[in-house]
VEXDREN-2710 file (C-alpha; in Angstrom, 1 decimal):
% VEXDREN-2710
k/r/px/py/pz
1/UNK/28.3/-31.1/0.0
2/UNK/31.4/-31.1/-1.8
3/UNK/31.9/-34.7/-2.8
4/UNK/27.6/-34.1/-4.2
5/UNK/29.8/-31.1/-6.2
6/UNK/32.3/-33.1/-7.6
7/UNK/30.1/-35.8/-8.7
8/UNK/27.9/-33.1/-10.5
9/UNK/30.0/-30.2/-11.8
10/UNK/26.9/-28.6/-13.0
11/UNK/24.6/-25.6/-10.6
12/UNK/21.2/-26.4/-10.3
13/UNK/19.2/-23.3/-11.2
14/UNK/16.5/-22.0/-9.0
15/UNK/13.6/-23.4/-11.4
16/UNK/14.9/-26.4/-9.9
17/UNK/13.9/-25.9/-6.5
18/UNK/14.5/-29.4/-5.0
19/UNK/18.0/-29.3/-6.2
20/UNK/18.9/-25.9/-5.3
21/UNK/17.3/-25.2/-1.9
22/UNK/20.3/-27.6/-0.9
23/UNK/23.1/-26.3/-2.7
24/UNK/22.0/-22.4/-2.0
25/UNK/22.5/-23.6/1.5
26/UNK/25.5/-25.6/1.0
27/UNK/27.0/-21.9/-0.7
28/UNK/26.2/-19.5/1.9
29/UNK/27.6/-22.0/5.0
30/UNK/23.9/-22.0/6.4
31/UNK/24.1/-23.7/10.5
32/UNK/21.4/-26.1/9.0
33/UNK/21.2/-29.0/6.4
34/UNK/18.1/-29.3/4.0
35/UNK/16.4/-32.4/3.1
36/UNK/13.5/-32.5/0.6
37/UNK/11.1/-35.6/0.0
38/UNK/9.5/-35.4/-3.1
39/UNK/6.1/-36.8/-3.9
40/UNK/4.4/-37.3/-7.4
41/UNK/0.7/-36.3/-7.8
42/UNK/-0.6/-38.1/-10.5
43/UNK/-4.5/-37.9/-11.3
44/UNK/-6.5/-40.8/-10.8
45/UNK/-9.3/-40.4/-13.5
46/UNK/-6.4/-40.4/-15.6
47/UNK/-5.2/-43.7/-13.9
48/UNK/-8.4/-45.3/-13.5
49/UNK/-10.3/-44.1/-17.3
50/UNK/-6.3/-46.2/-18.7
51/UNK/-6.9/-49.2/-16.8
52/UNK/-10.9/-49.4/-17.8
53/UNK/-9.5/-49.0/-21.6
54/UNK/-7.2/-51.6/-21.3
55/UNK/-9.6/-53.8/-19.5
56/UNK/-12.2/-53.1/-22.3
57/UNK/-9.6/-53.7/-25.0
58/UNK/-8.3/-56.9/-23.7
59/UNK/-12.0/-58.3/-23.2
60/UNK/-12.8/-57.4/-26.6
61/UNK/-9.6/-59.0/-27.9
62/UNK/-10.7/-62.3/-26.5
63/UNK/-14.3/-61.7/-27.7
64/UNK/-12.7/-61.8/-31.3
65/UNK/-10.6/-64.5/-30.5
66/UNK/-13.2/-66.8/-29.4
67/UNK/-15.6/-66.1/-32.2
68/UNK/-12.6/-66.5/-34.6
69/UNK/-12.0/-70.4/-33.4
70/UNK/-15.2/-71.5/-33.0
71/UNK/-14.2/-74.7/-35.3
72/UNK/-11.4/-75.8/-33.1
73/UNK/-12.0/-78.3/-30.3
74/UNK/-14.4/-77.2/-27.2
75/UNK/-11.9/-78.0/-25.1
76/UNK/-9.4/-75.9/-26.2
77/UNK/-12.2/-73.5/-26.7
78/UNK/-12.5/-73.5/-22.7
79/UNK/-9.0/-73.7/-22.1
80/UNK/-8.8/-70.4/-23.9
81/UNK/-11.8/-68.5/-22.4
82/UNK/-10.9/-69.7/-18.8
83/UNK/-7.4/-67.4/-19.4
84/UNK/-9.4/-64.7/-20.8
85/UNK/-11.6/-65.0/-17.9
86/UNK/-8.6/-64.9/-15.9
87/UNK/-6.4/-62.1/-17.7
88/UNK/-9.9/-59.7/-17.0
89/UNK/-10.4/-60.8/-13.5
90/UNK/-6.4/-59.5/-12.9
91/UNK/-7.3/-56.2/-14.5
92/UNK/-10.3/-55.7/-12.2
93/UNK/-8.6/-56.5/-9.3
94/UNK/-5.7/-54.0/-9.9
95/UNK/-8.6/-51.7/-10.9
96/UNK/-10.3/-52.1/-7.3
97/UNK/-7.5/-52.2/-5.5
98/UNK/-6.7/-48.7/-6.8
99/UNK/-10.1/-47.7/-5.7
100/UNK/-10.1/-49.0/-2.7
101/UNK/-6.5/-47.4/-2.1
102/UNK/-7.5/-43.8/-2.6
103/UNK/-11.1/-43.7/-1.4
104/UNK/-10.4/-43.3/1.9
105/UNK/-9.2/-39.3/1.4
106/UNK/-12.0/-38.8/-1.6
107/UNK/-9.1/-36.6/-3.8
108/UNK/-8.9/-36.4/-7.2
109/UNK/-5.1/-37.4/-7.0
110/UNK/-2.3/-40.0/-6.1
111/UNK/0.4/-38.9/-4.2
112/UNK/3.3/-41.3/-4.6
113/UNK/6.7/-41.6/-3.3
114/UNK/9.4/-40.6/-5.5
115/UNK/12.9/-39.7/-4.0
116/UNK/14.5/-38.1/-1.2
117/UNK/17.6/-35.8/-1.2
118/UNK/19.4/-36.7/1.5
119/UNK/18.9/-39.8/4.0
120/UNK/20.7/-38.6/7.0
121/UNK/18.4/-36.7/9.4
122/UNK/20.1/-34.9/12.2
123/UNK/18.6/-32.4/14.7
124/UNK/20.1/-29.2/12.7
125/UNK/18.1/-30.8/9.5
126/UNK/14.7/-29.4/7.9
127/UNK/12.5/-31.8/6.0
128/UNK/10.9/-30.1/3.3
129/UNK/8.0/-32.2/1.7
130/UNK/7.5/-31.1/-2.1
131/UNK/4.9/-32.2/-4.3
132/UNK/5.6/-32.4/-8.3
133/UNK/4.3/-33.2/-11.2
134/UNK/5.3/-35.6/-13.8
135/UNK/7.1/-32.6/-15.4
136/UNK/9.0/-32.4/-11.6
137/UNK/7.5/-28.9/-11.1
138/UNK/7.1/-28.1/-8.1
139/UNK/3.2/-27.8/-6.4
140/UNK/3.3/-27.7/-3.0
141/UNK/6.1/-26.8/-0.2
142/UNK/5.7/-27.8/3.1
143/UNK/8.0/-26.9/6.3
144/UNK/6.1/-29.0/9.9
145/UNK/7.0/-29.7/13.1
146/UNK/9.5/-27.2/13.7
147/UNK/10.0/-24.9/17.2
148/UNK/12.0/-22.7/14.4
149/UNK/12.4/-22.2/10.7
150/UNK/15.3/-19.9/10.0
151/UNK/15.1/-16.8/8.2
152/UNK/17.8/-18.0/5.6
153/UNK/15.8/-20.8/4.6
154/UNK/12.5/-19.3/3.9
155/UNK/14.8/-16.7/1.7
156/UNK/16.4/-19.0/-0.1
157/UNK/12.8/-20.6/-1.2
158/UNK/11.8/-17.0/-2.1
159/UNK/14.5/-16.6/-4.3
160/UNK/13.6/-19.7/-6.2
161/UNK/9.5/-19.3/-6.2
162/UNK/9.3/-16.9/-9.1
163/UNK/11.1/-19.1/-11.0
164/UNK/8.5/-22.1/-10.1
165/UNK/4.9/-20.6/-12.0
166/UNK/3.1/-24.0/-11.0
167/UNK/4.1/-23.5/-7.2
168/UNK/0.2/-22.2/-5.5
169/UNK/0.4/-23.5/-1.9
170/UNK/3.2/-23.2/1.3
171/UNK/2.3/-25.4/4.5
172/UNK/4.6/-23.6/7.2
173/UNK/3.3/-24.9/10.6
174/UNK/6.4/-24.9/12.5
175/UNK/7.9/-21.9/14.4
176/UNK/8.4/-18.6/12.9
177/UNK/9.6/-15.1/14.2
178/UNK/8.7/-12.0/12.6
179/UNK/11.2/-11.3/10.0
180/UNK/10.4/-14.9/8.8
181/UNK/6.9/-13.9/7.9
182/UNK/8.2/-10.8/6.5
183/UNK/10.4/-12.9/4.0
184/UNK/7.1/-14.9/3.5
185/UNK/4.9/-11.6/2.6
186/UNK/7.5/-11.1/0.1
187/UNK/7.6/-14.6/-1.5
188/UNK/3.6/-13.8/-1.7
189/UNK/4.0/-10.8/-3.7
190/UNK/6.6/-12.2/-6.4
191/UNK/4.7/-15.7/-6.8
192/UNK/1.5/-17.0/-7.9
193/UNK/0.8/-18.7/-4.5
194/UNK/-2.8/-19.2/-3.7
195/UNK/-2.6/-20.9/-0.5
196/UNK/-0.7/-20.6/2.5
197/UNK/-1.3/-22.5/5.7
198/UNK/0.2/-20.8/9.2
199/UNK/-1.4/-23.5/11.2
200/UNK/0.6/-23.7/15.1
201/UNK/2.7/-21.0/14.6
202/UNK/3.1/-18.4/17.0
203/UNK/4.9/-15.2/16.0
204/UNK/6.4/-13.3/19.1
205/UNK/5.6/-10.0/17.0
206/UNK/2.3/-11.0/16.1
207/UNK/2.5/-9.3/12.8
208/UNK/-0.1/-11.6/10.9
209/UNK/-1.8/-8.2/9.0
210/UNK/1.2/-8.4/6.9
211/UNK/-0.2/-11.3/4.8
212/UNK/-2.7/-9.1/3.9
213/UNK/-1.2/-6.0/3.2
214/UNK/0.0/-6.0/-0.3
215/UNK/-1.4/-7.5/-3.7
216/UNK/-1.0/-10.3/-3.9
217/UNK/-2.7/-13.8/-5.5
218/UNK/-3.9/-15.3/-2.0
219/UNK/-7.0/-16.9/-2.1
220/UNK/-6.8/-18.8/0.8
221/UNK/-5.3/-18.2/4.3
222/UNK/-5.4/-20.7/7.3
223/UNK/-4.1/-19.0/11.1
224/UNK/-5.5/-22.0/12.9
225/UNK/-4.4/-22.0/16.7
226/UNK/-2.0/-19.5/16.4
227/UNK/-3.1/-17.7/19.8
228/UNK/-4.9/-15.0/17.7
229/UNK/-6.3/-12.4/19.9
230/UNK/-8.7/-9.4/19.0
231/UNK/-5.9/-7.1/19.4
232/UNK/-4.3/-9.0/16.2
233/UNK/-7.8/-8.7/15.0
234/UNK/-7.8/-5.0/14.9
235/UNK/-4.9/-4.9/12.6
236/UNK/-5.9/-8.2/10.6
237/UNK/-9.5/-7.9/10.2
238/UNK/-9.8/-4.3/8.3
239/UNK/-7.8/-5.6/5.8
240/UNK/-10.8/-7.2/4.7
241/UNK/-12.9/-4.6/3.9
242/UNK/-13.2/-2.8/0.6
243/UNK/-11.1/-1.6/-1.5
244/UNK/-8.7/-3.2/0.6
245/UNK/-6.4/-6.1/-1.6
246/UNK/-7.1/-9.0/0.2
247/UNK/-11.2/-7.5/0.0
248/UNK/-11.0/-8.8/-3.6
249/UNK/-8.6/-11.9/-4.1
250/UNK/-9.0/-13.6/0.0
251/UNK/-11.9/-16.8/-0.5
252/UNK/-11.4/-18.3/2.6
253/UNK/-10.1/-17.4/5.7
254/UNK/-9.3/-19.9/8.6
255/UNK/-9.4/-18.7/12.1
256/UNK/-9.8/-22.2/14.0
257/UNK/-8.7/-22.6/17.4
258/UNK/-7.9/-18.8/18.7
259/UNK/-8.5/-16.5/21.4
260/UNK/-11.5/-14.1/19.4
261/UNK/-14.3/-12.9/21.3
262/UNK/-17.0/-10.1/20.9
263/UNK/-14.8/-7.0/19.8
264/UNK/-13.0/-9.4/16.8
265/UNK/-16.5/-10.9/15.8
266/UNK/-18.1/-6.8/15.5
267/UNK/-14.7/-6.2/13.1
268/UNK/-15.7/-9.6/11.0
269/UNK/-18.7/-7.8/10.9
270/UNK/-17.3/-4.2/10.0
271/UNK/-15.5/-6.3/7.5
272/UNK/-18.5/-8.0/5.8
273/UNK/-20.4/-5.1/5.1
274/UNK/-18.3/-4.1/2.1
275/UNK/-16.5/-7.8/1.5
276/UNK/-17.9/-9.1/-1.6
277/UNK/-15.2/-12.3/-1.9
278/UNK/-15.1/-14.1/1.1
279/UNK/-16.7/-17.1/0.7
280/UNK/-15.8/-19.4/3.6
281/UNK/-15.1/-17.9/7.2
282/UNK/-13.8/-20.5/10.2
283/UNK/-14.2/-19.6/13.1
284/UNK/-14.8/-22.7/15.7
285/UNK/-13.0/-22.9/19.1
286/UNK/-13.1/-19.7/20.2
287/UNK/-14.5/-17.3/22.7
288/UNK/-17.6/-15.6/20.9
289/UNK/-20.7/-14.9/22.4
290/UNK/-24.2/-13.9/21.8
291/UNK/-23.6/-10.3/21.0
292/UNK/-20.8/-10.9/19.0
293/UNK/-22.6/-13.1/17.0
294/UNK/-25.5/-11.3/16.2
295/UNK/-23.5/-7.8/15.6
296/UNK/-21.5/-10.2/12.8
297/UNK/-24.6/-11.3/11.5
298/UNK/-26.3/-8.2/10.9
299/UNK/-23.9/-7.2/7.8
300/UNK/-25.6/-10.6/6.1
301/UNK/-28.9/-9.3/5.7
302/UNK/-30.3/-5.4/5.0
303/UNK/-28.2/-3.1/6.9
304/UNK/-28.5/1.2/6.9
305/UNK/-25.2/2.3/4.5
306/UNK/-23.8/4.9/6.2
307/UNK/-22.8/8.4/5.0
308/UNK/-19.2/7.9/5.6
309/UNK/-19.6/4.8/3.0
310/UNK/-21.2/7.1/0.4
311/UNK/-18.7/9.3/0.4
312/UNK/-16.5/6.8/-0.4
313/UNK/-18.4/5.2/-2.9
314/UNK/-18.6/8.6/-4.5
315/UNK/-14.8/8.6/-4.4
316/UNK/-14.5/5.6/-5.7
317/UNK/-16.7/6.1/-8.5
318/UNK/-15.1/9.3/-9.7
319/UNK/-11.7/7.9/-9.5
320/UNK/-12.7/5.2/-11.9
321/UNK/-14.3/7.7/-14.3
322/UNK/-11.1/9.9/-14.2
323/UNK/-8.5/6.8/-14.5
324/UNK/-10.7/5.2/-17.3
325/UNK/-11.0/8.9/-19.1
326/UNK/-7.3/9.0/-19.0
327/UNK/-6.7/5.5/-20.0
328/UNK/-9.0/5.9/-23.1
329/UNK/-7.6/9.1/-24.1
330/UNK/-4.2/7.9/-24.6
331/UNK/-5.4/4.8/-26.4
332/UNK/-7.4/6.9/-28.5
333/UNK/-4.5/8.7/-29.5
334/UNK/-1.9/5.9/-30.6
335/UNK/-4.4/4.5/-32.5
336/UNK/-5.0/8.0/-34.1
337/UNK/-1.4/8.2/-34.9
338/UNK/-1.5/4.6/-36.1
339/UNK/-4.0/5.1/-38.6
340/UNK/-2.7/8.5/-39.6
341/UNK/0.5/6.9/-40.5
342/UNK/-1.5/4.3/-42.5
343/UNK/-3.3/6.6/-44.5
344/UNK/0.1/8.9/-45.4
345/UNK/2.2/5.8/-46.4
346/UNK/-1.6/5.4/-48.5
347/UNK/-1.4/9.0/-49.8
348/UNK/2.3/9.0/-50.7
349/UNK/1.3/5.9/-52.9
350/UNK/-1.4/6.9/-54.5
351/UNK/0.6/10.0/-56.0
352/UNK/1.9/8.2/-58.2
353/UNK/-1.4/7.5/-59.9
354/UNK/-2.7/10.0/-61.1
355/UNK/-3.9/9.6/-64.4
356/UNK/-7.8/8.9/-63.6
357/UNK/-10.3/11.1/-64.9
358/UNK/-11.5/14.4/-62.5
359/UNK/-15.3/12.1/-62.3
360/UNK/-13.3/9.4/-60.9
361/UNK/-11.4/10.7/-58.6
362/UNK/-14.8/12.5/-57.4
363/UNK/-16.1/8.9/-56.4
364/UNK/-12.7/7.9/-55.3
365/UNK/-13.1/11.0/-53.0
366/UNK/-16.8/10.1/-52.0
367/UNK/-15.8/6.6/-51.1
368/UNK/-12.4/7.8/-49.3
369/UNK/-14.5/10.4/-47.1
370/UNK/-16.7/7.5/-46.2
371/UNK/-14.1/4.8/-45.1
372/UNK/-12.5/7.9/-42.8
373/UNK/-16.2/8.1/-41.2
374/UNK/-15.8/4.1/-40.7
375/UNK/-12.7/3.8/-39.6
376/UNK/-12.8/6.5/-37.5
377/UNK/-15.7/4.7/-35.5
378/UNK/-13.6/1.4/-35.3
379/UNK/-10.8/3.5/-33.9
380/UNK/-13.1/4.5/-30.7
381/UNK/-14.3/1.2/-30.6
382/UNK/-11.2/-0.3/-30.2
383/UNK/-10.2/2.7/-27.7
384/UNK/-12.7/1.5/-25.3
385/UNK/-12.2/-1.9/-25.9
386/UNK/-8.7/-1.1/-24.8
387/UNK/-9.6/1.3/-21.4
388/UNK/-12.0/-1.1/-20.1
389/UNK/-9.5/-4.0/-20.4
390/UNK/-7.0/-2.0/-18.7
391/UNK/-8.7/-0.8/-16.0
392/UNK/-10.3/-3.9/-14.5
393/UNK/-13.0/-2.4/-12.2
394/UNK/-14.0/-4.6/-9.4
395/UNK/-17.8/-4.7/-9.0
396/UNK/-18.7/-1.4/-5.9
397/UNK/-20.1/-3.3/-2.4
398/UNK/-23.1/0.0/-2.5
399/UNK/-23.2/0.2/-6.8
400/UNK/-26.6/0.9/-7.4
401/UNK/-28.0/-2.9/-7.9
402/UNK/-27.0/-3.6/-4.0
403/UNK/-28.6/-0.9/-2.6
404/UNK/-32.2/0.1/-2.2
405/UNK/-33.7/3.5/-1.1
406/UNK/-36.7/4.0/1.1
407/UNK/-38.3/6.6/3.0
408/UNK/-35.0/8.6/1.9
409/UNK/-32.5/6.1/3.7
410/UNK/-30.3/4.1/2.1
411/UNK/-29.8/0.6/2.4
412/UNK/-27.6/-2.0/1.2
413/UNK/-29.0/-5.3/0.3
414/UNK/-26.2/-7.3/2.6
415/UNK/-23.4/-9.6/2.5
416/UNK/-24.7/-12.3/0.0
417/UNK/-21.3/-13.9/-0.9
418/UNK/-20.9/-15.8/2.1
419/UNK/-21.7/-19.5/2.2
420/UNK/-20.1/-21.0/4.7
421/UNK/-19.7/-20.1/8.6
422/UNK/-19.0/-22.1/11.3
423/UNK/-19.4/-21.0/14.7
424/UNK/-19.0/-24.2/16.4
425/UNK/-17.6/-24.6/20.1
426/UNK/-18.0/-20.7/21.0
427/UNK/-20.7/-19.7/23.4
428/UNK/-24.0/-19.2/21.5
429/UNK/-27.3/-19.7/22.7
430/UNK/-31.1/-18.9/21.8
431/UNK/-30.7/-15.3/20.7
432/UNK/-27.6/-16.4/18.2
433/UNK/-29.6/-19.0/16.8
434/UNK/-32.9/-17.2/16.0
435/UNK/-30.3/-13.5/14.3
436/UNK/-29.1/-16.9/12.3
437/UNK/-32.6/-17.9/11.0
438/UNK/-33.8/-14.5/10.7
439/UNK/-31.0/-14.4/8.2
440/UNK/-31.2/-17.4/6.2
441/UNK/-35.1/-16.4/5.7
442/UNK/-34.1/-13.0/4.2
443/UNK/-31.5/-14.3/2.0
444/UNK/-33.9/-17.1/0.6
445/UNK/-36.0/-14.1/-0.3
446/UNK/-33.4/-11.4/-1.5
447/UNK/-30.8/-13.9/-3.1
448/UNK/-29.9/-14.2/-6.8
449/UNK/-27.2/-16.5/-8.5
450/UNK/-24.5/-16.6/-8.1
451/UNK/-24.8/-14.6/-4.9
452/UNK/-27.6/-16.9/-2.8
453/UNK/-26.0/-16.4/0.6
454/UNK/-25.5/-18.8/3.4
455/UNK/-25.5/-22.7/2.4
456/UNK/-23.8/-24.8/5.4
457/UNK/-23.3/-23.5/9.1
458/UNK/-22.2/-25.2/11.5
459/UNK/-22.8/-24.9/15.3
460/UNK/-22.5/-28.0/17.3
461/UNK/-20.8/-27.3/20.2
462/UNK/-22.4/-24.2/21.8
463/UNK/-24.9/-24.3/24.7
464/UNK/-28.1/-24.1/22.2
465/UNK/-31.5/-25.0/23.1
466/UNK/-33.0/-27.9/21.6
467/UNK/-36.1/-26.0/20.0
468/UNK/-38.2/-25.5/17.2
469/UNK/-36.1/-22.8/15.3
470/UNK/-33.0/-25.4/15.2
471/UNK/-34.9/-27.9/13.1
472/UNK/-36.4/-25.0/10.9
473/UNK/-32.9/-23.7/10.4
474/UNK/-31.9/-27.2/9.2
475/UNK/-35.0/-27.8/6.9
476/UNK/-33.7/-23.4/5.4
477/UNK/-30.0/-24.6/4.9
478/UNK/-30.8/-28.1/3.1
479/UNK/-33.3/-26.0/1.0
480/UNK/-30.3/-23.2/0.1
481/UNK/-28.7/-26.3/-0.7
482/UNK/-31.1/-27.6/-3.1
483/UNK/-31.6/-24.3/-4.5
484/UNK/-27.8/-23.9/-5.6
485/UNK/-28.0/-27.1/-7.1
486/UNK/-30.7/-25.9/-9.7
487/UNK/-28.2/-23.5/-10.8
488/UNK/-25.1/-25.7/-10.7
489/UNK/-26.3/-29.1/-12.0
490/UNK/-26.9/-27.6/-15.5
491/UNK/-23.0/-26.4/-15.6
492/UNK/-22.2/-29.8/-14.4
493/UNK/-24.1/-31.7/-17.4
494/UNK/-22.5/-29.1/-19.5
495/UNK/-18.8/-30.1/-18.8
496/UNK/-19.4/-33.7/-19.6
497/UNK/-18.0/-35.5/-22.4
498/UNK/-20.0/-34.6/-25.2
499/UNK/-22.3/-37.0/-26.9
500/UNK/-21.6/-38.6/-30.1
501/UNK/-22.9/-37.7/-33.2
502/UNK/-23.9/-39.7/-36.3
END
């Protein structure tokens, strides 16, 4: 570390994060080495849309050529055409191999090789796999294959992800104790990480609610096989529900591979009944049965709202009203003083000319008393403008457009932000499958864009009966399907390149 020192006086800085995970390490005498291996991602429309040009370009060019020495011999003439012929055939072939390279793992990108830190692998060394840009910002961290990622290292990378913006997903599926994760729930709150993947790791203190505690930017949160019981359920799942953080900013949660059975299906359920942004929910490989099944499914469909959830709708409400009251009133006044100030800096000016006849300044008056009535309008205007851009208020699971009253009950309309579900390799059988249809039926009926409900479930895997309602399920889902499609496909065309005009 010291020779690396000497040949580069300079300190890397922790926007730099492949440089200076190292030499943080290297400074506080850390019982572990750090290796990165850096990999550029590099888009391949952009790739393939530069090769297509070039292709175009050079056939044209010998399009040109060829009419241009039409009066030369034919046998040059060939000559010539047969190189074109050839020069195009190269530029294909690179084309297709590129194709043919990435189509394998259908992705937008490239990932290619670029460097690596440090060759020397030891057993007291931690390969970290960053992928950059061609600006060498960092995009993605990931830490695999580890019984144990110290605490030192995952604070040294939250000292340097604030000072990486383009940094949005962390891969740590290795080993980690408690305070680990701790120093990870803090690297969520200071960062504009979307994604984090926990896959394999077991945590003695089975604190995994703490990724859900705080604001933060999360979007999407994998705990595959991480022995997840429903006693971590009971402190994990609630943290779901509304006006809970992770209620509004969580898409997709990833639950793959645990140990959930009845109790932690009822709390998804709890959950969904006021969860308006969860849009994808994994749950395959674990230990749910019939009843669990059915008591998650009953929050996707018309379900009694409770008193207790009134309440605190009510609550809710009247906060808002009071924090937006308050909010407005102060804008209302700096813009008050603002103007006032305007118009005495006017005033003061205007003193000095005075010289206009008493009719005059009569219709100067008229037209003054007039502008104060405008402007004072444009003042409130732009006071409300102001309060509702500062209080953001999230759309109420039970406002008034998701409930319906009847017979002097009210009722909620149901969890129609969920599309995707997968219960595969549980223990479901007849009754799950026909709560499941009765639920895609009421959807197709009750559903509205952007909220249409369930589009893809998947079940393979659990003792099901091979009956009627399966294949009528199948025809429902391909029809939700089709049905989004009528609302998407018009975005779709819209994003294209524009057409040219004359």
């Amino acid at each position: 570390m010291s020779s690396l020192m000497h040949a580069n006086p300079e300190i890397p800085s922790p926007d730099n994060l492949i440089a200076f995970v190292p030499y943080a390490c290297g400074q506080l005498f850390a019982p572990f080495r750090v290796r990165f291996i850096s990999v550029l991602q590099v888009s391949l429309t952009l790739v393939t849309e530069a090769l297509w040009r070039r292709l175009q370009l050079g056939t044209r060019r010998d399009d040109r050529k060829r009419e241009g020495n039409h009066v030369k011999q034919s046998s040059y003439s060939e000559n010539y055409a047969s190189k074109g012929d050839a020069k195009s055939k190269k530029s294909k072939a690179v084309l297709s191999q590129l194709t043919l390279e990435a189509s394998p793992t259908q992705k937008e990108t490239v990932a290619v090789r670029v460097s690596s830190s440090d060759d020397d692998d030891t057993s007291d060394t931690y390969v970290i796999k960053a992928v950059v840009d061609s600006a060498n910002n960092a995009l993605e961290i990931s830490i695999n294959g580890y019984q144990q990622v110290p605490r030192l290292l995952i604070k040294i990378l939250a000292l340097c992800v604030p000072y990486n913006p383009y940094l949005s997903k962390i891969s740590l599926r290795s080993g980690l104790s408690g305070t680990s994760l701790y120093e990870t729930v803090q690297m969520l709150t200071t960062s504009q990480i979307t994604y984090i993947c926990l896959d394999d790791s077991n945590i003695p203190e089975r604190n995994y609610h703490d990724l859900l505690e705080y604001q933060t930017h999360l979007q999407v949160l994998s705990l595959a096989r991480c022995s997840i019981t429903d006693a971590e359920c009971a402190l994990l799942i609630p943290k779901l529900a509304y006006p809970h953080p992770a209620s509004k900013t969580l898409v997709a949660l990833c639950l793959t591979g645990n140990y959930i059975s009845d109790e932690g299906a009822r709390l998804l359920g709890q959950a969904l009944r006021s969860n308006r942004a969860l849009t994808y929910l994994n749950l395959c490989g674990n230990r749910i049965n019939n009843n669990g099944a059915v008591d998650m499914l009953r929050s996707l469909m018309e379900f009694p709202v409770t008193s207790e959830e009134m309440v605190m709708k009510r609550k809710r409400t009247l906060y808002f009203l009071k924090l937006y009251k308050d909010v407005y009133s102060q804008c209302l006044n700096e813009l008050k003083n603002k103007e006032k100030e305007n118009s005495d800096e006017y005033s003061r000016s205007s003193k000095k000319k005075i010289n206009a006849s008493s009719l005059k300044q009569r219709r100067q008056s008229v037209t003054l008393s007039g502008d104060n009535v405008q402007s004072t309008e444009l003042v409130t205007a732009k006071a409300e403008k102001m309060a509702s851009d500062l209080v953001s208020s999230y759309p109420d699971p039970f406002r008034a457009e998701a409930i319906v009253t009847r017979d002097q009950n009210v009722y909620s309309t149901g969890n129609l932000t969920l599309t995707y579900l997968n219960l595969a390799y549980n223990y479901l059988g007849y009754q799950s499958l026909a709560k499941l249809l009765e639920v895609v039926k009421y959807q197709a009926l009750v559903g509205k864009y952007p909220d249409l409900g369930l589009m893809e479930v998947q079940l393979e895997g659990n003792p099901m009966p091979v009956c009627l309602e399966m294949d009528h399920l199948t025809q429902m889902l391909s029809r939700a399907v089709q049905v989004r499609m009528l609302y998407v496909a018009p975005q779709m065309r819209r994003g294209d390149r524009p057409k040219k005009t004359k």
